[in-house]
C-alpha positions as CSV (number, residue, x, y, z in Angstrom):
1,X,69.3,125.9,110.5
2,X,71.5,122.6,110.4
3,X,74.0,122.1,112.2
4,X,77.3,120.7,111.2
5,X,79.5,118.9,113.1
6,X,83.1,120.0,113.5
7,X,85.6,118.2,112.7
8,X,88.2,117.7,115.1
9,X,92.1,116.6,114.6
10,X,95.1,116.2,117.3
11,X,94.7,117.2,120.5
12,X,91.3,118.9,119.7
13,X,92.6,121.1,116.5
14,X,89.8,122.0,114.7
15,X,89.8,120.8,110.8
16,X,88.4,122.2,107.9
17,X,88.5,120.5,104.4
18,X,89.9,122.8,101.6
19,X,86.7,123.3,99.6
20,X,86.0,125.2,102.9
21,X,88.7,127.1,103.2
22,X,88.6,128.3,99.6
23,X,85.3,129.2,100.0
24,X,86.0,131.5,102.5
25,X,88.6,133.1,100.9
26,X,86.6,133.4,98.0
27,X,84.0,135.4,100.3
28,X,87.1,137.4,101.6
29,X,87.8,138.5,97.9
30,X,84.6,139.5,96.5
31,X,84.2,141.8,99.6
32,X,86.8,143.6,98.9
33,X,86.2,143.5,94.8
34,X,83.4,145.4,95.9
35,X,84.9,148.2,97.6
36,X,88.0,148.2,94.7
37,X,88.2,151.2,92.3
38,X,91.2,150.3,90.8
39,X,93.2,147.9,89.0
40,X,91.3,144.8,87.4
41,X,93.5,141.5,88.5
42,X,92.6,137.7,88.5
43,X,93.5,136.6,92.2
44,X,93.8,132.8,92.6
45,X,91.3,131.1,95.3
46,X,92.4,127.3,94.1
47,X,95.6,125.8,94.7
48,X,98.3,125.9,93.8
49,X,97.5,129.6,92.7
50,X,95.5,131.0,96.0
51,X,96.6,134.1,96.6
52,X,98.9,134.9,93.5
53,X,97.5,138.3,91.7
54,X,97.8,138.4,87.8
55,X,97.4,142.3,87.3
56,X,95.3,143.1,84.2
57,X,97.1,146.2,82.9
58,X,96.7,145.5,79.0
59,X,94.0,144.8,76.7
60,X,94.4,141.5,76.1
61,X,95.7,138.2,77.8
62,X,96.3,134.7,76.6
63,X,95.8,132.0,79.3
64,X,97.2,128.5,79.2
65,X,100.4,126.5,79.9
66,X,102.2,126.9,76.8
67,X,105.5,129.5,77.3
68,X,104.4,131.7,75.8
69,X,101.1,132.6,77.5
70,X,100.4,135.7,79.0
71,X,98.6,134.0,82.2
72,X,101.2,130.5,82.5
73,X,99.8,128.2,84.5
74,X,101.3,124.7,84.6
75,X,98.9,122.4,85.6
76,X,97.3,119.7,84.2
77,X,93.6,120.6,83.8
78,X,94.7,123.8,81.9
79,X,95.1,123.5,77.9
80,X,98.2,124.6,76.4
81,X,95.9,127.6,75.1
82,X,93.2,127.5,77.0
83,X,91.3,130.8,77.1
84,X,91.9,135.0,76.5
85,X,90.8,137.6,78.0
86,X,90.3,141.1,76.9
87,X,89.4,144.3,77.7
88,X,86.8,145.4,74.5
89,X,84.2,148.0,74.7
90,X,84.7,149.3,78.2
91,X,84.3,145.7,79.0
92,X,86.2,142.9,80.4
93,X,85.5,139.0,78.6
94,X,86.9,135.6,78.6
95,X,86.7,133.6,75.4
96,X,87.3,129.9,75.9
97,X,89.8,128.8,73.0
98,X,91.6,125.1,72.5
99,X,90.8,124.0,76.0
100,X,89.6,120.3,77.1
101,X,88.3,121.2,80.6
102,X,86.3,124.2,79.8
103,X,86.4,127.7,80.8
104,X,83.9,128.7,83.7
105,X,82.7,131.8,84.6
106,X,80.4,131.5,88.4
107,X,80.2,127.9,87.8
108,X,78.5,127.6,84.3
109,X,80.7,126.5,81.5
110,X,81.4,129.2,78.8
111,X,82.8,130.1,75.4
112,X,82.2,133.8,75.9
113,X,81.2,135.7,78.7
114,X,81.7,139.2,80.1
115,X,83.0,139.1,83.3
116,X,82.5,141.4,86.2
117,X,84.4,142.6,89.8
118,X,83.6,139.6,92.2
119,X,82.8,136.6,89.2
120,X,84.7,133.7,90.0
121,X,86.8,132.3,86.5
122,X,87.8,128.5,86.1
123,X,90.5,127.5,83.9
124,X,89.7,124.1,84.1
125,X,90.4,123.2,87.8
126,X,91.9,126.3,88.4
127,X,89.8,129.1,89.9
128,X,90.2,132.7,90.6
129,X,88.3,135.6,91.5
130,X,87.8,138.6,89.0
131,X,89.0,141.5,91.0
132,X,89.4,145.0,91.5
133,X,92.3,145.9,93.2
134,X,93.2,149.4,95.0
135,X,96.0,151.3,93.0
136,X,97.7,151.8,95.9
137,X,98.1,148.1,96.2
138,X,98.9,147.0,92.7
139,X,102.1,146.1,93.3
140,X,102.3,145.3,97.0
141,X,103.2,141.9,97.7
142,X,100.0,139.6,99.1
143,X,101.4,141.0,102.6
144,X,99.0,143.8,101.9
145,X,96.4,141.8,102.0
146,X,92.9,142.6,104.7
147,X,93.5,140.9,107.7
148,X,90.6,138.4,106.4
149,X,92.3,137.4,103.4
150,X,95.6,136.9,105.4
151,X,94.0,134.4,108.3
152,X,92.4,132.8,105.6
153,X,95.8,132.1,104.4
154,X,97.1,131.4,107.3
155,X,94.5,128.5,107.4
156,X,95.4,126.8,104.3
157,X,99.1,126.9,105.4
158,X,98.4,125.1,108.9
159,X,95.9,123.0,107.2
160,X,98.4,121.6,104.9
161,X,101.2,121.1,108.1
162,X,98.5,119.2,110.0
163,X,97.4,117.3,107.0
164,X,101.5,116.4,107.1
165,X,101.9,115.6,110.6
166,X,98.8,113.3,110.4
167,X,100.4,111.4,107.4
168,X,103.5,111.3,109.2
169,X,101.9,110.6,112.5
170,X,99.8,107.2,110.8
């Protein structure tokens, strides 16, 4: 077992790079894809979407920047239309369209792929998890999120604020 060292900020504040903290959110998600019964939903583990739920109630979404799109998200490494996905044959894909950074599905770059409860979906360098999401929690805000999920949260909030008062600090 290796042992990595800790990184330590002001006044002996432990630090943790992003990568980390996405990864544990990440984590956080798939365990609870794989209790969920309910609801299919892309839930964003990358910034600036971690967190934000896109709830997959119809058959077919278009993903990009454009106005238009069904999943809008303005941010550079996204294509104006950049990918769908639909619900076809009992079974939920994600067909890579117009984009320049490639569609992702668990790290390997796809122009189709089925997709399944815990898969992790990249947008160029936007990532989210592939989710299943309680009923009863459709449309609760993330405040209903496991208590996991919500220190994990918590951690990329005071991660940013330190990363601030450093800067400021310097």
């Amino acid at each position: 077992m290796t042992d990595k060292k800790q990184k330590v900020g002001p006044q002996g504040t432990q630090v943790f790079d992003l990568s980390e903290v996405e990864s544990l959110l990440a984590s956080q998600l798939k365990e609870q894809s794989a209790e969920g019964t309910g609801q299919p939903a892309l839930i964003g583990i990358s910034k600036p979407f971690s967190g934000k739920r896109y709830m997959l109630t119809e058959t077919r979404y278009q993903v990009g920047r454009t106005h238009d799109s069904d999943i809008r998200l303005n941010e550079p490494s996204v294509s104006s239309t950049h990918a769908k996905i639909v619900y076809s044959g009992e079974q939920w894909k994600v067909i890579n369209l117009l984009s320049s950074n490639g569609t992702y599905v668990n790290g390997d770059k796809v122009s189709e792929s089925d997709v399944y409860p815990g898969d992790r979906i990249r947008f160029g360098g936007v990532e989210f998890m592939f989710s299943l999401v309680d009923d009863s929690q459709s449309n609760k805000p993330a405040s209903s999120l496991g208590l996991g999920t919500k220190i994990v949260l918590i951690g990329i909030v005071a991660i940013g604020g330190l990363a601030a008062a450093a800067y400021y600090l310097m």
